[in-house]
N, C-alpha and C positions, 0 to 999 in steps of 0.2 A: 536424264539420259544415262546408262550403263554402260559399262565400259565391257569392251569384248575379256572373254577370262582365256590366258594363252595356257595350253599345254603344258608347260612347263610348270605355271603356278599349279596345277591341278595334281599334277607328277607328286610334286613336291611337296604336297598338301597331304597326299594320299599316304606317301614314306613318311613322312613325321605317323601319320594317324597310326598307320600300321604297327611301326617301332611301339609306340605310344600304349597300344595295346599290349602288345605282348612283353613289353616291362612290364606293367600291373597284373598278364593273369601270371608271370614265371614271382611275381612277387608275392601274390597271394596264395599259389600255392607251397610259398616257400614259407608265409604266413601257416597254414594250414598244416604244412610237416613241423615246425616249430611250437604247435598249440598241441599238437598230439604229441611230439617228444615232454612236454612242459605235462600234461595230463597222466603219461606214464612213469614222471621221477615218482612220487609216493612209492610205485609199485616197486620200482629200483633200488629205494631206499631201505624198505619192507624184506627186499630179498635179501640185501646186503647184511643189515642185521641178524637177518636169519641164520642165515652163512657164518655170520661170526659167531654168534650164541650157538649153534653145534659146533664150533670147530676150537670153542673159548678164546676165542681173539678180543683184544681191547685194542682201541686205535689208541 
């Protein structure tokens, strides 16, 4: 036999799912800005040098 499900449990069930969700997509996309920041240091580093080698700077 089953037991009747109250409103509440369901409410409640529903607000964790919700929250639950939109932590992992605001985290994946923070994943995804942080994999494309990390993919364009080379290019950062590339420029920096450059910058220095015309301007003759030595760190």
């Amino acid at each position: 036999m089953s037991k009747p499900i109250g409103s509440t449990g369901i409410y409640g069930a529903l607000v964790v799912a919700v929250r639950s969700f939109q932590t992992r997509r605001e985290a994946l996309v923070r994943i995804a800005d942080l994999e494309s920041r990390l993919a364009r240091r080379p290019n950062v580093v590339e420029a920096v040098l450059f910058l220095m080698d015309v301007h003759k700077c030595d760190a």
